[in-house]
C-alpha positions in Angstrom: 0.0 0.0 0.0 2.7 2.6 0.7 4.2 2.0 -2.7 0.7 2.8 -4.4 -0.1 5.3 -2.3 3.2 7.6 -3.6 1.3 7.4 -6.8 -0.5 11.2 -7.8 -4.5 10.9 -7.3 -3.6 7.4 -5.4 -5.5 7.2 -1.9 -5.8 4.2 0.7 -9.9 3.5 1.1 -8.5 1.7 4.4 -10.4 -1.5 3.3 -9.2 -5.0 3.8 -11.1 -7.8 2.2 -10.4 -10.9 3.4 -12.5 -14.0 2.0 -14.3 -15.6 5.5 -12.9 -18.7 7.1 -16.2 -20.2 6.4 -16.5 -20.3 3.2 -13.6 -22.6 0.8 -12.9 -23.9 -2.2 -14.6 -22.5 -4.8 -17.2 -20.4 -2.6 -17.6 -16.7 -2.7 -20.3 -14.6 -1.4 -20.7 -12.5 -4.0 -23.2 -10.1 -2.3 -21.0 -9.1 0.3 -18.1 -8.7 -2.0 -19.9 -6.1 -3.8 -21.2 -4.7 -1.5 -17.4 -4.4 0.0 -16.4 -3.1 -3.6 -19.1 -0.5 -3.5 -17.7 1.4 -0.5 -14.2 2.2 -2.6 -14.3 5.7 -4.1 -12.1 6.7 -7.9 -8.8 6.9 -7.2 -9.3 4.7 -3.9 -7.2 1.6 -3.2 -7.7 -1.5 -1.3 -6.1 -4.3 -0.2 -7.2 -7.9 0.0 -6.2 -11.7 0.8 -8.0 -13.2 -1.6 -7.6 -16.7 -3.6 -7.5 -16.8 -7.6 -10.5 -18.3 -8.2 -11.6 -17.3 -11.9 -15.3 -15.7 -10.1 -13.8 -13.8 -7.7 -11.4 -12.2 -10.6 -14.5 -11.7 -12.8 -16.4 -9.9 -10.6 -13.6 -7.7 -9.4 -13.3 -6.8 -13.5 -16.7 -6.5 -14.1 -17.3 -4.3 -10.6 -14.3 -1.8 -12.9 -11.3 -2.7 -10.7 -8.2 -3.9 -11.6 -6.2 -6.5 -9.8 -2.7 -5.6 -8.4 -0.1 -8.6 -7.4 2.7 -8.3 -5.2 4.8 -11.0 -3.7 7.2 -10.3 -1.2 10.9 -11.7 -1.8 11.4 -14.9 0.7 14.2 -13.3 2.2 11.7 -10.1 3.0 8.8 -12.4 4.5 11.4 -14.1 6.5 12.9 -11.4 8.6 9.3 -10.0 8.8 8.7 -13.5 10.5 11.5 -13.3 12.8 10.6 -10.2 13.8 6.8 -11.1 14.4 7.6 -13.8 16.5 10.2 -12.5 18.5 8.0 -9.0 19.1 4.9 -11.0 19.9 5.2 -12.8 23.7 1.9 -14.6 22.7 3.1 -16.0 19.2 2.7 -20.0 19.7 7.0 -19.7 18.6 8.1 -17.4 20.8 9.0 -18.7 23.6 10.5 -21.8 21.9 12.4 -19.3 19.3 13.5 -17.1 22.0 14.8 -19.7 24.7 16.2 -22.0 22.6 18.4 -19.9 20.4 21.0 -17.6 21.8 20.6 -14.6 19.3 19.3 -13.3 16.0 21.4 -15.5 13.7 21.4 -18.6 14.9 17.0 -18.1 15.2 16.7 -17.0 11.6 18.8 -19.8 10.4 16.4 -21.9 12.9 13.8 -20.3 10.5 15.2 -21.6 7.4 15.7 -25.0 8.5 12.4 -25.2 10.3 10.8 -23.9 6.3 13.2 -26.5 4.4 11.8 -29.3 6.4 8.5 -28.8 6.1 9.5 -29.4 2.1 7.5 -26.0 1.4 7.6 -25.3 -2.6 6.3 -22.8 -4.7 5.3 -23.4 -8.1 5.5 -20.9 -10.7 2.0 -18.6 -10.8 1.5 -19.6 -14.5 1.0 -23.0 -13.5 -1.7 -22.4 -10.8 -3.6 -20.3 -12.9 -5.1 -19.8 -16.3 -3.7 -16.1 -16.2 -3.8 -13.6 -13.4 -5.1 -11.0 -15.7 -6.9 -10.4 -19.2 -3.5 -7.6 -19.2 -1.3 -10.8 -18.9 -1.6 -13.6 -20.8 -0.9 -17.4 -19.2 2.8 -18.6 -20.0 
């Protein structure tokens, strides 16, 4: 958001959408995402955790919005972990990460081995998804 908010005529609508824990798969309440979509004025932005799922996208297009991606670099998302954690007494790792590691190397290397064991992959976006946008095409 602070990136597109530098933008001339940009402005944050201070809206989240999130899709609720209830629904999965496939679902979408529709209603309610329009009605979300409703609230945002011209030259608003919003932000959202939202799956691809090829109705959500339409309706986002056909509501006149378009569709911003941005992916964090792994190296970015991890120190942002670390630092979660370790600022956050109640985080289920804290105390673990904090006790059990002396300092701020050896728990972000910790970090890495604890994500290379869990055999965590990312595929490529182009094969998870038709295309991401009528702008750009699939492959």
């Amino acid at each position: 958001m602070s990136m597109l908010e530098t933008a001339p005529g940009i402005m944050n609508a201070r809206l989240h959408i999130e899709r609720p824990a209830s629904q999965t798969g496939t679902e979408i309440d529709a209603a309610a995402l329009k009605r979300q979509l409703a609230s945002i004025r011209g030259g608003q932005v919003a932000t959202a955790h939202l799956p691809y799922i090829v109705s959500i996208a339409g309706l986002i297009a056909n509501e006149g919005f378009r569709t911003v991606n941005l992916i964090r670099s792994p190296r970015d998302m991890l120190i942002s972990r670390y630092f979660y954690i370790v600022g956050l007494r109640r985080h289920r790792l804290h105390k673990h990460l904090v006790e059990t590691y002396p300092d701020k190397k050896s728990r972000i290397i910790a970090l890495i081995r604890a994500r290379s064991r869990a055999k965590i992959q990312f595929r490529a976006i182009s094969g998870r998804m038709p295309s991401p946008s009528p702008h750009f095409p699939a492959g």
